[in-house]
C-alpha positions in Angstrom: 36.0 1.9 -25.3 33.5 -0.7 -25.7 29.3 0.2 -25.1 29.6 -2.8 -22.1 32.3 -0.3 -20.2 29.4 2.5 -20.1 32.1 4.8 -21.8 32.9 5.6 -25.2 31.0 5.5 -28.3 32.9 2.7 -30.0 34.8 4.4 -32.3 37.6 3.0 -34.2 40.7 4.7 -34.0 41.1 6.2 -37.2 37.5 7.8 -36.8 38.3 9.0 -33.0 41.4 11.0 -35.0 38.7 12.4 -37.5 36.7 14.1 -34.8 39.6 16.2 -33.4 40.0 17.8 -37.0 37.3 20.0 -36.2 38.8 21.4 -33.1 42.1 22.1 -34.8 40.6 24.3 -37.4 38.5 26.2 -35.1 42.3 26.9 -34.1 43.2 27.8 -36.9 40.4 29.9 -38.0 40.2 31.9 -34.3 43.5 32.8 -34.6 42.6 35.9 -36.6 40.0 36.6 -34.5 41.9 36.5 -32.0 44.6 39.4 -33.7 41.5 41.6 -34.3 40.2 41.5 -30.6 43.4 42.1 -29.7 44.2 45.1 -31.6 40.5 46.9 -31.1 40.6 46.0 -27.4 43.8 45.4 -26.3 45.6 42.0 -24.6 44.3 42.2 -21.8 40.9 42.0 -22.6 41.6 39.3 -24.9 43.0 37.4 -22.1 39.5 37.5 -20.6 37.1 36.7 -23.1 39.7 33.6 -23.3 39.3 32.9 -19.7 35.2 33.1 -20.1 35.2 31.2 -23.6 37.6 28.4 -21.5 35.4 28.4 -18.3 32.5 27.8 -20.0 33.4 25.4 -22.3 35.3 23.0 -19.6 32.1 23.3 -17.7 29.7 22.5 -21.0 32.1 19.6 -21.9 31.3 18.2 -18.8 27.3 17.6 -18.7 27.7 17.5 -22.6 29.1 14.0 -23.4 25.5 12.0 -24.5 26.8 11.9 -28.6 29.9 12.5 -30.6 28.6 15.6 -32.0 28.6 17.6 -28.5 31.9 16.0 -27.6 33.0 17.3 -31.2 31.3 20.9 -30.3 32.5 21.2 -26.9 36.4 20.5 -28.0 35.8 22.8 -31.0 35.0 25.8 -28.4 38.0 24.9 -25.8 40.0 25.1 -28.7 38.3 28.7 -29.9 39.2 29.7 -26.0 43.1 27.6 -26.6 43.8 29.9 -30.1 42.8 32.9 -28.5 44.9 32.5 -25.4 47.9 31.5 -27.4 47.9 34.9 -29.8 47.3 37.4 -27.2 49.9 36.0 -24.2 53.1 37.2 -26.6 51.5 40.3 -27.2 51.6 41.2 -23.1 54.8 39.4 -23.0 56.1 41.8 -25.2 54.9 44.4 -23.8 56.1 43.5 -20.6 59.7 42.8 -20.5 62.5 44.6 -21.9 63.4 44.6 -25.8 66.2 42.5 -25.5 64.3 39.9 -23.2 61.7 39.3 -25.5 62.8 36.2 -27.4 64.0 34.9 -24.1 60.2 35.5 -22.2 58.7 34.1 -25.2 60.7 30.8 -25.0 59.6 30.3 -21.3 56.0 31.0 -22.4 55.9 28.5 -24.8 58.2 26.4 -22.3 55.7 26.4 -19.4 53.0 25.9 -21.5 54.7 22.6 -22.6 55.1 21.7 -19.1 51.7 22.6 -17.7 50.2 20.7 -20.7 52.9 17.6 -20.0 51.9 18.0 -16.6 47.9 18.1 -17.0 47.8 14.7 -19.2 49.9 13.3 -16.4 47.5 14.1 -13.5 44.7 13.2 -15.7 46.0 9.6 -16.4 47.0 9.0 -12.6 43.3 9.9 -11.7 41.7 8.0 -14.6 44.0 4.8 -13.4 43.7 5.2 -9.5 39.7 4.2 -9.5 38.8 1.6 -12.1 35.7 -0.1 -11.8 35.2 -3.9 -13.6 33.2 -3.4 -17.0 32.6 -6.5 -18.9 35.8 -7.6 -20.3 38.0 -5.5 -19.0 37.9 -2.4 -16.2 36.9 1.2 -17.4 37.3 4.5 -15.1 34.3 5.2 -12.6 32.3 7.7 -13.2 33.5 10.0 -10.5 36.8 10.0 -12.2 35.7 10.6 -15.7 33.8 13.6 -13.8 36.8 15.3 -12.1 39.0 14.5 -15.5 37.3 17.3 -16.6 38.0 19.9 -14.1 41.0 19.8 -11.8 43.4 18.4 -14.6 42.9 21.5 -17.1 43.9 24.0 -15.4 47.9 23.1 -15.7 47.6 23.2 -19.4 44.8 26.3 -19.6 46.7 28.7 -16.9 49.1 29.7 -19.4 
């Protein structure tokens, strides 16, 4: 979005796409950390050191969003919280439902996640649209929305 909007840092879209690189491979490289917690701890505790890496990272990227390097940070660490969600949750699956169910439990997992996540960028984009406030050219979202974008709109996505 353009400075004038009070949003955004201006970024063309190629370079917007560059920044999320950095979240993905804190996916990628969590993911084993994830495994290890899991097997000296258990699921279950992994499940929670997700749920605190999450909470406090949705509440950082909140006050954090004065320079592209904290928005960078503060995705990267959601993401850390994201990869460690998504290897531990088949872990209790499995251990929760009967052998032959397994594939089946695992399919509605990744199901519902699709759905919260469909879900969560769908009640983010009705709440970004339903306040805009004129900006220069064009109309950008207030600043009460950008706020609650952050908090009410995860959880779909996150709770799973």
């Amino acid at each position: 979005m353009p400075k004038v909007s009070g949003y955004g840092f201006e970024l063309e879209v190629m370079a917007a796409g560059l920044c999320m690189i950095p979240a993905r491979l804190a996916m990628v490289f969590f993911a084993p950390v994830s495994a290890n917690i899991t097997k000296r701890f258990g699921a279950k505790t992994t499940l929670i050191v997700r749920g605190t890496v999450l909470t406090l990272a949705y509440i950082a990227r909140v006050f954090l969003t004065g320079s592209i390097a904290l928005i960078i940070i503060s995705a990267a660490v959601v993401s850390v919280g994201t990869s460690i969600a998504y290897s531990a949750m088949p872990m209790l699956i499995i251990r929760s439902v009967p052998i032959t169910e397994t594939a089946s439990a695992n399919g509605l997992n990744s199901l519902l996640r699709s759905v919260g996540t469909s879900i969560s960028s769908a009640v983010v984009a009705a709440m970004l649209t339903s306040m805009v406030i004129p900006s220069g050219p064009g109309e950008g979202p207030s600043v009460d929305r950008r706020f609650q974008e952050h908090l009410p709109a995860r959880r779909p996505g996150g709770s799973c």
